[in-house]
Every structure is written in C-alpha cells, then in structure tokens.
Kinemage of the C-alpha trace (Angstrom):
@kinemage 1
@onewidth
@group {chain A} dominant
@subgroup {mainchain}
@vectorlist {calphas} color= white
{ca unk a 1} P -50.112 10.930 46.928
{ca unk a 2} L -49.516 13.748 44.861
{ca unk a 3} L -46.380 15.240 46.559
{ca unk a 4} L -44.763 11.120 45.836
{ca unk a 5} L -45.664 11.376 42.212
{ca unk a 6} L -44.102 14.952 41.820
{ca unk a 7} L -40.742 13.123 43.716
{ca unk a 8} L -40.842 10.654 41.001
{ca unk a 9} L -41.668 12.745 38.519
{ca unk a 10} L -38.109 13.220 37.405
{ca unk a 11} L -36.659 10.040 37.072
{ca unk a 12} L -37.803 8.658 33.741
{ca unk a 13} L -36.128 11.474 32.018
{ca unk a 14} L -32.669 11.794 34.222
{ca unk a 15} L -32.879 7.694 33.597
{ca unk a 16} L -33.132 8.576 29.689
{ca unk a 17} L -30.345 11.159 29.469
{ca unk a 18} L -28.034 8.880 31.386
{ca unk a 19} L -28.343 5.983 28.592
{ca unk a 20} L -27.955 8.814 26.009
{ca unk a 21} L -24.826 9.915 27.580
{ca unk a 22} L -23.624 6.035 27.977
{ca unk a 23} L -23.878 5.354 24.402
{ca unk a 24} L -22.273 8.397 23.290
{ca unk a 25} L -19.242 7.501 25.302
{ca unk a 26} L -19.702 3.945 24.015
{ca unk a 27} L -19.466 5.078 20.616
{ca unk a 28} L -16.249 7.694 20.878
{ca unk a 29} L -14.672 4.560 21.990
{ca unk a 30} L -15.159 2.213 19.620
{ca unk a 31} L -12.109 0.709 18.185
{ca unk a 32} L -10.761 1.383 14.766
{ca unk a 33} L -11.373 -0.291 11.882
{ca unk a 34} L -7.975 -2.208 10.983
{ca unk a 35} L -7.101 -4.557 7.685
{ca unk a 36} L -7.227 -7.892 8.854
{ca unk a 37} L -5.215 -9.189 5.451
{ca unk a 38} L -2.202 -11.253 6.537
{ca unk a 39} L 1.195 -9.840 5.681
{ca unk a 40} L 2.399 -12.613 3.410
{ca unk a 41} L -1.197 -12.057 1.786
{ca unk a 42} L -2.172 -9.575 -1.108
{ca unk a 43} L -4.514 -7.122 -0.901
{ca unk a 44} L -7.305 -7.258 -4.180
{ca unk a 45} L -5.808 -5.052 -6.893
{ca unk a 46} L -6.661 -1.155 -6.706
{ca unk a 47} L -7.975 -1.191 -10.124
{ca unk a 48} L -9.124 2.806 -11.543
{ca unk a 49} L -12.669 2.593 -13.031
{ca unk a 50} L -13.209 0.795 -16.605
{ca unk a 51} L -9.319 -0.497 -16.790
{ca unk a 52} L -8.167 -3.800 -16.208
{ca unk a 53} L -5.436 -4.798 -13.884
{ca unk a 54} L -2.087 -5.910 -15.902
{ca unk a 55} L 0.460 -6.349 -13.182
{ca unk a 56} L 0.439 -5.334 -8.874
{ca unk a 57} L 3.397 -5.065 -6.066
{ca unk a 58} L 3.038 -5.017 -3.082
{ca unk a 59} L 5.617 -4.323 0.043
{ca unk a 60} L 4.605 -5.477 3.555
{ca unk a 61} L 6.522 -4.013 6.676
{ca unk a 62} L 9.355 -5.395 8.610
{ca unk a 63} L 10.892 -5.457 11.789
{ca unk a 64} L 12.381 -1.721 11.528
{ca unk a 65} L 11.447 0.903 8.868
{ca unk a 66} L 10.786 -0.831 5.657
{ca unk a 67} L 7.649 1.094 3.824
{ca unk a 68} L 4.628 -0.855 3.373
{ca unk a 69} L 3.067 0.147 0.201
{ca unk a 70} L 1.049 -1.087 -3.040
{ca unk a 71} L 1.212 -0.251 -6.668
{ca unk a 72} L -1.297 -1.766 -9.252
{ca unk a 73} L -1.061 -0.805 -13.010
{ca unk a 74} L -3.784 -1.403 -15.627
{ca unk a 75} L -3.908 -1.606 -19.248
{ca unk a 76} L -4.596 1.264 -20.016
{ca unk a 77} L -1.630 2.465 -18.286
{ca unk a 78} L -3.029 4.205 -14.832
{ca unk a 79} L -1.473 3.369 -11.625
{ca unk a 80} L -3.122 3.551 -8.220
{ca unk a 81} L -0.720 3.990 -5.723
{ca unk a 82} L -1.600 3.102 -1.776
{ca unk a 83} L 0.884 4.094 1.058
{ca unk a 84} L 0.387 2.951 3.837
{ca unk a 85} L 3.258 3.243 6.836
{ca unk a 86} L 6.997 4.275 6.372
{ca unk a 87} L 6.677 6.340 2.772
{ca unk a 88} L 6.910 10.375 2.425
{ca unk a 89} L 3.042 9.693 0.312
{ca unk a 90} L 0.174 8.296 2.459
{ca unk a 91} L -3.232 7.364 1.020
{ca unk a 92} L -3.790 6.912 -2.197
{ca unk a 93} L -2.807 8.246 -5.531
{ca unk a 94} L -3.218 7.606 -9.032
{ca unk a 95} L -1.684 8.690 -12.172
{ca unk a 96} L -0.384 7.223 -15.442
{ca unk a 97} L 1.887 5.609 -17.463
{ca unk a 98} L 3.475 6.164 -21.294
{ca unk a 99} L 2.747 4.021 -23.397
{ca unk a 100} L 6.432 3.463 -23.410
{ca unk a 101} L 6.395 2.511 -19.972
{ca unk a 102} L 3.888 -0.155 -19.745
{ca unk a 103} L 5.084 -1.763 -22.473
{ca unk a 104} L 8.997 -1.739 -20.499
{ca unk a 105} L 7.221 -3.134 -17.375
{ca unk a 106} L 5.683 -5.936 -19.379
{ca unk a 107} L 9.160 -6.811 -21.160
{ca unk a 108} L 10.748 -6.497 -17.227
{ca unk a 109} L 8.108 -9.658 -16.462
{ca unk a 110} L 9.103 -11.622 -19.268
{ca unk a 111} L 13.291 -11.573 -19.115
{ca unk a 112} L 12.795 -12.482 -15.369
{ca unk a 113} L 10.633 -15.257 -16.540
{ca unk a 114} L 8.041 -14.712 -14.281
{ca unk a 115} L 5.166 -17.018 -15.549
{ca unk a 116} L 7.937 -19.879 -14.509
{ca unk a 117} L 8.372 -18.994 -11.071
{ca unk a 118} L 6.539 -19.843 -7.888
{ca unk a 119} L 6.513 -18.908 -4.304
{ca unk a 120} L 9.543 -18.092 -1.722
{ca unk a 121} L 8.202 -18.341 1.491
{ca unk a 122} L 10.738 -20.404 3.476
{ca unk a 123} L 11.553 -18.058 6.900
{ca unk a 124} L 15.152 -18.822 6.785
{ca unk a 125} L 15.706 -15.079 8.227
{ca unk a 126} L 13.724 -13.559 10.070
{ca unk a 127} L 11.952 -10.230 10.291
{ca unk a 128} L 12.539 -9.548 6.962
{ca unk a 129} L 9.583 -8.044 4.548
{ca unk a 130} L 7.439 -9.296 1.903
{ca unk a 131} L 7.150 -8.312 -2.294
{ca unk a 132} L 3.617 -9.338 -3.167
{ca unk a 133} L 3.698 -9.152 -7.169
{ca unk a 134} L 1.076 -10.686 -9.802
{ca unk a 135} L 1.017 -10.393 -13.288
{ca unk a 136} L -2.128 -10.970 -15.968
{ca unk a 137} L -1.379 -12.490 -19.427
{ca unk a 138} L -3.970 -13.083 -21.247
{ca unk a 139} L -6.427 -14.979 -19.137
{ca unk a 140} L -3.863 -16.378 -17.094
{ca unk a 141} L -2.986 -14.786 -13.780
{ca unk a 142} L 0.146 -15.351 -12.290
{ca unk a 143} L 1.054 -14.631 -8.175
{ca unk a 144} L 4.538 -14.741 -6.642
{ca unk a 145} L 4.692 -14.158 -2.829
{ca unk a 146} L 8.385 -13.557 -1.931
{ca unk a 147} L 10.039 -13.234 1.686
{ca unk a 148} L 13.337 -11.532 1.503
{ca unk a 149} L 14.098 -13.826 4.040
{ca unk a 150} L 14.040 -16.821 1.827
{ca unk a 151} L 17.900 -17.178 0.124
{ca unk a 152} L 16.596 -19.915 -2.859
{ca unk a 153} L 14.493 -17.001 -4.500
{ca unk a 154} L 16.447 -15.708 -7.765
{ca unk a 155} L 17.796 -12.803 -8.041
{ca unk a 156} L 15.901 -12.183 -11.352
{ca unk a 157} L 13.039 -11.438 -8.958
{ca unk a 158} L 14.320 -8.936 -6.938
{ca unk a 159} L 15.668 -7.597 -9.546
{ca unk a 160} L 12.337 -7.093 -11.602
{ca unk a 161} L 10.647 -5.550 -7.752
{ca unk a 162} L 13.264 -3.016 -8.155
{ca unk a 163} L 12.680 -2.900 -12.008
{ca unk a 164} L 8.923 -1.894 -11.201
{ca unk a 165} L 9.618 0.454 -8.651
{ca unk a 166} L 11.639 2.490 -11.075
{ca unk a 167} L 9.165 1.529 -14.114
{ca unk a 168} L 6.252 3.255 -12.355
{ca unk a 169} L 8.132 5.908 -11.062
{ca unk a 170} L 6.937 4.862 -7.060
{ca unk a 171} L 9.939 6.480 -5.536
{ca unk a 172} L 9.216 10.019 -5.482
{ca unk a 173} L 5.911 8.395 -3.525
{ca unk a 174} L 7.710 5.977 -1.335
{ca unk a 175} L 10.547 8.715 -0.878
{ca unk a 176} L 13.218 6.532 -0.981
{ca unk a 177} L 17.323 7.617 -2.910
{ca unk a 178} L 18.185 5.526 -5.625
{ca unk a 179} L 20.646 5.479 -9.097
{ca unk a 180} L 17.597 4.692 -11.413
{ca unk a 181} L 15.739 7.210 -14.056
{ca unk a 182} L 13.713 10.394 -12.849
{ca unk a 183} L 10.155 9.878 -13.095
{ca unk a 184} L 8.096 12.413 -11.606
{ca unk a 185} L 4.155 11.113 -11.274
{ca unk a 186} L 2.070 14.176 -11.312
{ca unk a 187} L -0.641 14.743 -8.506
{ca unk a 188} L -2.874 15.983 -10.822
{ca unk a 189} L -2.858 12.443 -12.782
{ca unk a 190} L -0.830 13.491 -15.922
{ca unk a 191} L 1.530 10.834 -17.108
{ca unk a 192} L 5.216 10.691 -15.288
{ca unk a 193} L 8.173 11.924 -17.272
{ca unk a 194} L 11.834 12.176 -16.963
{ca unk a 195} L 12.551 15.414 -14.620
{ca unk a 196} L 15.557 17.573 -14.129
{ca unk a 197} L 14.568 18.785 -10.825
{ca unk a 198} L 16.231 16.863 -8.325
{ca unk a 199} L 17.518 13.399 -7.294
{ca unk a 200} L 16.005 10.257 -8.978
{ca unk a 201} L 14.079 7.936 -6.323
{ca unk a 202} L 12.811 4.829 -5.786
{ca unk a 203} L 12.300 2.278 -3.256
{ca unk a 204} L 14.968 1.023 -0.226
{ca unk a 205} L 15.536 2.494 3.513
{ca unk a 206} L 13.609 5.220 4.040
{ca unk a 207} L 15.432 8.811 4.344
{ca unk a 208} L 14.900 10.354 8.261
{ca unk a 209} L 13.123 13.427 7.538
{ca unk a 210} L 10.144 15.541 8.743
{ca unk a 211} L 8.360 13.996 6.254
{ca unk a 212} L 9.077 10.603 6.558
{ca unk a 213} L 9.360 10.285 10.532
{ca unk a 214} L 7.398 7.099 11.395
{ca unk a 215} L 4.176 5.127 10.899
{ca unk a 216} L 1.226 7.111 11.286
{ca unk a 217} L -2.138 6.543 12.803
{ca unk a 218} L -3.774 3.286 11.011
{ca unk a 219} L -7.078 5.580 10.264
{ca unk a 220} L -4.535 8.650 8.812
{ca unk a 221} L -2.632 6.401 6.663
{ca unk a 222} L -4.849 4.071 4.747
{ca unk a 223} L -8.122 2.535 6.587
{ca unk a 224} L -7.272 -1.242 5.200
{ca unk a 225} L -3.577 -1.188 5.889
{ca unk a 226} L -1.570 -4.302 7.512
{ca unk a 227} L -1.975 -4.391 11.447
C-alpha cells in the first residue's frame, strides 16, 4: 500500500509542470496585435497633450510601395507624426510648427476650398492609395476621404495633400525627393526651419535604400497600423 502511493507520488507535480509548460508555449504564440481600422478609414487624430487638433492627413498603402503614414497638426502648432510601412521614419514623432507655417497650412485649406468638397471614393482604378485629410474650423469639422483612383476628384485636392506634405515638412520623415522648400523637423521637438544641408523632401515613390527597404514587422513599425 505504501510502495503504490510512493509510485503515485509523482504525478500531481509532473501533471502541474506540464500545464505550466503548455501555457507558456500558448502564450509565445499568441498572435499580434494588428489595427483593425479599414484603409479608406481614418485613424482618431494623434493629438500632443493640452492642444487641439486643427487639420490631419493621412496616406494608406497601395498595391506596391506607396508609404502609409499620418500627420496631425494642432493649434498650437505641434505635429505628431506616425509612420507606419514604406517611410525612412517609423513610429512616432513629434515636433513643431512656426507660427508662419500653420498659418500657410490653414490658407492652403481655404484656396482649395476645402469646406466645399466631399468624398472621392469611386474605384475607377484600382490598387491605388488613399489621402485621409480633415480640417477643424471653428466648431465645424470637415473630412475628405480621397482614392487616387477616383478621376472626378479636383486637382485642387491633390494639390493641397502635396501642399501639406511640404507645409509640415513630412518628407525628410517619409524620405521621399521632391522640388519643394527644405524643412528639417528636429528630433528633439524644436520647430522645422529652412536647411542648407541637403536635398529638399517630401512625399512620392519611395527612394530604394538601406533605409527604406520594405515594410517592417507590424509590432516594429507602429502597433495600430493598417493590416
């Protein structure tokens, strides 16, 4: 009787280790948190702490190498930048604007008229990407979701996508060539000015480089970035 229960006597804890080991392997398996937001959808505005949200862009992938990033600016002139897949800056960063410069973005909203326009979602090409952009007057908030696909949107609104790109300086970010003025956000979150130390940038095809060689992991990049 007492040679059985010795026999036994190991079980209960081999039995517990076994489940301890299961779960751990459960757990290094789990799968990783993704953004369910739809492309053609915004995400909320990345809005710094105490400021209020004035105007937001966002660019959703494609089929190919288009980046997929977002820019919100608030009224106090910070800018939260998130990259996401496709840029030469992943994650987020934030720094500021002039004076100067938020009140040229605001002007770049009003000559494209943008409180008059709606929508261009017609998929009359496909695989093309999305410009999420919204703009706050006042109390009034205005959204514009626009496939490049779509051939009735105006070119007033591409125009004033590019127009913020090169407003907010996003291109040294994005890492993208372009003809437009120099600003150089700082890392450090000093305010952007004109710079003398290279080529000007701002969004279109990403340049092949070490730095810019493909999506990323979706955990690496930005934890609530488009699937």
């Amino acid at each position: 009787m007492h040679k059985a229960s010795r026999n036994r006597s190991w079980f209960v804890p081999a039995v517990i280790g076994l489940a301890l080991v299961s779960t751990g392997a459960c757990r290094k398996k789990a799968p990783k948190q993704t953004d369910t937001t739809s492309p053609d959808q915004p995400h909320e505005p990345d809005v710094a702490p105490g400021a209020t949200a004035v105007a937001t862009m966002e660019r959703t992938g494609c089929y190919g190498e288009c980046p997929v990033y977002r820019l919100t600016v608030s009224n106090d002139g910070s800018v939260v930048y998130v990259g996401t897949r496709w840029v030469k800056t992943l994650g987020k960063k934030e720094y500021k604007l002039s004076s100067v410069q938020l009140t040229e973005l605001q002007t770049a909203f009003d000559h494209a008229k943008f409180m008059q326009l709606h929508d261009y979602d017609r998929v009359e090409n496909t695989d093309d990407d999305w410009a999420l952009v919204s703009y706050h007057r006042g109390t009034t908030v205005k959204h514009v979701r626009h496939y490049h696909g779509d051939n009735s949107a105006p070119l007033t609104l591409s125009v004033l996508e590019d127009e913020f790109d090169r407003i907010v300086g996003s291109g040294r970010l994005v890492g993208m060539p372009s003809a437009g003025t120099t600003l150089s956000p700082s890392m450090s979150g000093a305010a952007p000015s004109p710079a003398a130390d290279g080529p000007s940038l701002a969004p279109g095809k990403p340049a092949h480089s070490a730095e810019n060689a493909g999506p990323p992991d979706d955990t690496v990049a930005d934890p609530d970035n488009h699937p």
